[in-house]
C-alpha positions in Angstrom: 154.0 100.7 68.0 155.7 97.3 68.0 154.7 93.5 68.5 157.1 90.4 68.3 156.6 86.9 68.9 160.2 86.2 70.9 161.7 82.4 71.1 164.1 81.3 73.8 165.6 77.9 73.1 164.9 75.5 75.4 167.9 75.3 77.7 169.6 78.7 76.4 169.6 81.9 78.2 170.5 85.9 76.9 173.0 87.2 78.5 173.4 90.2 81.0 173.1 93.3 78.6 171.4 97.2 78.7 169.1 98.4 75.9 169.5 101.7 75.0 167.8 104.1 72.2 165.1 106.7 71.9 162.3 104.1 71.3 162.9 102.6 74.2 163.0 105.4 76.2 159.5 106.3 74.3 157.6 103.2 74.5 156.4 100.7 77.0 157.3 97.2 76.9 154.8 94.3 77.9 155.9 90.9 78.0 152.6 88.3 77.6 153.8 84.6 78.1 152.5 82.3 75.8 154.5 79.6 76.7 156.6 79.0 79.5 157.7 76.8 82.3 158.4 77.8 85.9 162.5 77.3 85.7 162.3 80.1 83.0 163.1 83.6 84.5 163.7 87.5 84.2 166.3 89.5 85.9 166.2 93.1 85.9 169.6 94.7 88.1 168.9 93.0 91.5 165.2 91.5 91.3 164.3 88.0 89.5 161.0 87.1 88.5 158.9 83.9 87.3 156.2 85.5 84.3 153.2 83.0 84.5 151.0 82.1 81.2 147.7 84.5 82.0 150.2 87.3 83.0 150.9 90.4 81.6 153.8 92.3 82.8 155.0 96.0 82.3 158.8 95.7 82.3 161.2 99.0 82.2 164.8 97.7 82.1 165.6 100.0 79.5 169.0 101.2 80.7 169.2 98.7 83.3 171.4 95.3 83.4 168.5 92.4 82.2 169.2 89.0 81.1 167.1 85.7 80.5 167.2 82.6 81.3 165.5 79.0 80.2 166.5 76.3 81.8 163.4 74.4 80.8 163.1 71.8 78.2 160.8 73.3 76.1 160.8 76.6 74.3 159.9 79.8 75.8 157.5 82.5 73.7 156.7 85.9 75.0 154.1 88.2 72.4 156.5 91.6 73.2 154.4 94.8 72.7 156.0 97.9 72.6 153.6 100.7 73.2 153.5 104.5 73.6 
């Protein structure tokens, strides 16, 4: 349905926040990294994870608190697919 090439500044971070909306609640959301660095990580409510170049992950935190952080010195890129 969707695909985004997604920058986080090196060193920058998004904030704890929900999504919401009935695209979200329709779709799937992958997260591919394309580049990365190991002190770059996703929180979803309670569980934080490292997502490794090669990976592909499935991640629902639609309605549930998410935030990420960088604290790399290079920039972060995840290809985001959205898919039904």
């Amino acid at each position: 349905m969707r695909a985004n090439l997604v920058t986080l500044k090196a060193e920058s971070h998004i904030s704890t926040h929900v999504d919401v909306g009935e695209f979200l609640n329709s779709t799937r959301r992958m997260h591919i990294p394309i580049v990365t660095h190991e002190s770059c990580y996703f929180t979803v409510g309670d569980e934080t994870k490292v997502l490794k170049m090669g990976e592909i992950w499935e991640i629902n935190n639609t309605g549930k608190p998410h935030s990420v952080h960088n604290e790399s010195s290079i920039d972060r890129i995840h290809l985001i697919i959205d898919v039904v």
